[in-house]
DRENDO-1510 file (C-alpha; in Angstrom, 1 decimal, always signed):
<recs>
REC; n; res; u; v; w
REC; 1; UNK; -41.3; -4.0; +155.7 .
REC; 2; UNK; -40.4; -7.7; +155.4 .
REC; 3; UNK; -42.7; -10.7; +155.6 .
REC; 4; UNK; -40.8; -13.8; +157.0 .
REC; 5; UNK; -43.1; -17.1; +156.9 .
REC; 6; UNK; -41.6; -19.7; +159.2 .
REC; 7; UNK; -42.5; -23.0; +160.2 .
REC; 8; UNK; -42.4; -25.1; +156.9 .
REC; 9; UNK; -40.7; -28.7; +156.3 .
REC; 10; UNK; -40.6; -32.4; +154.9 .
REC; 11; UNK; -43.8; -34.6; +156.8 .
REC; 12; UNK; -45.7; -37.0; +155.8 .
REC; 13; UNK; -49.4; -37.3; +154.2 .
REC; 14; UNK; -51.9; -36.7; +157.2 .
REC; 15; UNK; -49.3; -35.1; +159.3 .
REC; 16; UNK; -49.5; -31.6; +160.6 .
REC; 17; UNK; -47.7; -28.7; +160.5 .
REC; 18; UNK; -48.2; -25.2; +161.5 .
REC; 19; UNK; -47.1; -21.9; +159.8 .
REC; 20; UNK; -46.0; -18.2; +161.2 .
REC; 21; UNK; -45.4; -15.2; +159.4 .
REC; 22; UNK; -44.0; -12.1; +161.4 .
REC; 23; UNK; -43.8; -8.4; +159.8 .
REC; 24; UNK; -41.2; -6.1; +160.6 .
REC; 25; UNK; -44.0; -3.2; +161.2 .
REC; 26; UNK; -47.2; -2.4; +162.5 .
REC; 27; UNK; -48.9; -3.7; +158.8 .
REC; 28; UNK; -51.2; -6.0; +159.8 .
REC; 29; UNK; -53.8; -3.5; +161.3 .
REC; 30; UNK; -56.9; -2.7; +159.6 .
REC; 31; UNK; -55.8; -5.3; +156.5 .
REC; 32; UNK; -57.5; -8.3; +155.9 .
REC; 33; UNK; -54.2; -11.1; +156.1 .
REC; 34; UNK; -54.1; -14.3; +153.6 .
REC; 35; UNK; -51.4; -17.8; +153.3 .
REC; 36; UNK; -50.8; -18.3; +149.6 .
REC; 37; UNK; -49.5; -21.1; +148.2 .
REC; 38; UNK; -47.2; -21.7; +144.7 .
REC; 39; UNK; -45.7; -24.9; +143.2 .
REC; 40; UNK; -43.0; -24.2; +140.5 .
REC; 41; UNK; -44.8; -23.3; +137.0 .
REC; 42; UNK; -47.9; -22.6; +138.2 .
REC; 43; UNK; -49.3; -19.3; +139.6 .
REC; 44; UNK; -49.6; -18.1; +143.2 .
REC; 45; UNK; -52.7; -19.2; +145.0 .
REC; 46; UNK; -54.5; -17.9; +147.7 .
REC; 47; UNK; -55.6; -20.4; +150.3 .
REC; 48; UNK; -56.8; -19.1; +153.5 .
REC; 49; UNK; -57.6; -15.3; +154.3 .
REC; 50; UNK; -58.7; -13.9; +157.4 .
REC; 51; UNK; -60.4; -10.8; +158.2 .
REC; 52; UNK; -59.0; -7.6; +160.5 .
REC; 53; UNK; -62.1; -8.9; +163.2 .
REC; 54; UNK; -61.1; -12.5; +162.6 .
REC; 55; UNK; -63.7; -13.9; +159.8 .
REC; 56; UNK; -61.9; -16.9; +157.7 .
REC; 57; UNK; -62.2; -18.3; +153.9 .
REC; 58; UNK; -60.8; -20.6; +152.2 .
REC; 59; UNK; -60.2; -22.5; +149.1 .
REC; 60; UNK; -61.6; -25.3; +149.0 .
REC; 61; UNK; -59.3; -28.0; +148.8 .
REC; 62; UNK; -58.1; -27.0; +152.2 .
REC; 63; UNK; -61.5; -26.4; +154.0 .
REC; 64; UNK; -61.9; -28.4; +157.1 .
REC; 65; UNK; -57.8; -28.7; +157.2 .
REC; 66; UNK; -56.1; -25.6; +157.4 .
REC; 67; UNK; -56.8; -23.0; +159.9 .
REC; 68; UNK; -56.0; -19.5; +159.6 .
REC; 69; UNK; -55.5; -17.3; +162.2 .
REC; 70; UNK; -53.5; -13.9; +163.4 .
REC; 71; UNK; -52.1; -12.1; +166.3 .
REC; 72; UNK; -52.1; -8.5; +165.9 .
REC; 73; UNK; -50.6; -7.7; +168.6 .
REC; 74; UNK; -47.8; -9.7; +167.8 .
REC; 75; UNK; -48.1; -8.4; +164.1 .
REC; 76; UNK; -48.4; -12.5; +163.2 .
REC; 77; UNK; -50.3; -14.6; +160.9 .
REC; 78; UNK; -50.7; -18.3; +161.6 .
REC; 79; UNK; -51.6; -21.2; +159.2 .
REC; 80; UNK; -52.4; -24.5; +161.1 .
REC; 81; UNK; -52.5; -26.8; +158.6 .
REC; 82; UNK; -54.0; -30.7; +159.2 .
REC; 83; UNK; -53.9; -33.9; +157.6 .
REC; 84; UNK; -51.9; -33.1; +154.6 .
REC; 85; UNK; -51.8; -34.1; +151.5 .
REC; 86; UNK; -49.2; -34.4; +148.4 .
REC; 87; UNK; -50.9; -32.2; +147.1 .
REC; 88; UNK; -50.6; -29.5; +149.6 .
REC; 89; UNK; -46.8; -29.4; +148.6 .
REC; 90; UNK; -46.0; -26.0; +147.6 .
REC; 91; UNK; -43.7; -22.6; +149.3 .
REC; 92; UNK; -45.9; -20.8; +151.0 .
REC; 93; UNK; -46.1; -17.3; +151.7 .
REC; 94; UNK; -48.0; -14.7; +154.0 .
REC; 95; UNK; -49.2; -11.1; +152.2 .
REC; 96; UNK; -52.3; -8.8; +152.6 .
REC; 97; UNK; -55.6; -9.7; +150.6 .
REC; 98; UNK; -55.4; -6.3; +148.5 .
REC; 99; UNK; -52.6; -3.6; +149.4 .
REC; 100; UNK; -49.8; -6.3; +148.8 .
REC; 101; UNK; -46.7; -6.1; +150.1 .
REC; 102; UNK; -43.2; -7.1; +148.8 .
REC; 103; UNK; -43.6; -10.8; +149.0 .
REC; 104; UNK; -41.3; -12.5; +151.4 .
REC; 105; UNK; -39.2; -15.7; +150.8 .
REC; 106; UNK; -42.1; -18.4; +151.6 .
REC; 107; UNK; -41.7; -21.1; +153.6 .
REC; 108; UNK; -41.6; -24.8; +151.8 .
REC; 109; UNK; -44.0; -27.5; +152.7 .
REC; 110; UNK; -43.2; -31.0; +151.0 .
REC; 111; UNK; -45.4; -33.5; +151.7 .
REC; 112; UNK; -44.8; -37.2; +151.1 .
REC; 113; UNK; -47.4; -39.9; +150.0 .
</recs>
């Protein structure tokens, strides 16, 4: 099974940008789905999750920014993420909540000020 994120890139702060991730299988069912972020040195964190019948959490430096959202049909996660920040620079990767699978290669976000 392989986890590809797609959609990252260079924008500027407040600009918008919106993340896929696509599994090779049928893995998504029944799992609840997250976007975790990691900047070099500093652990993986997770930013958004979204329940198998669609309830959403999130960390709260992103709340009211980044949407998260998935297709199980199309066995597809999506991050919408809004006016971001420097901060919100990281590579960014798609996994289950618990259950994880071999993580993927992440997609980078850079955000400049």
């Amino acid at each position: 099974v392989q986890l590809q994120a797609s959609g990252g890139g260079l924008v500027q702060a407040g600009g918008s940008l919106r993340l896929s991730c696509a599994a090779s299988g049928r893995i998504f069912s029944g799992y609840a789905m997250a976007w975790y972020r990691q900047v070099p040195g500093k652990q993986r964190e997770l930013v958004a999750r979204v329940s198998p019948l669609g309830t959403t959490t999130y960390v709260d430096s992103v709340k009211g920014r980044f949407t998260i959202s998935r297709d199980s049909a199309k066995n597809t996660v999506y991050l919408q993420m809004n006016n971001l920040k420097p901060e919100d620079t990281a590579v960014y990767y798609c996994n289950r909540v618990s259950g994880l699978l071999t993580w993927g290669q992440g997609t980078q976000v850079t955000v400049s000020s």
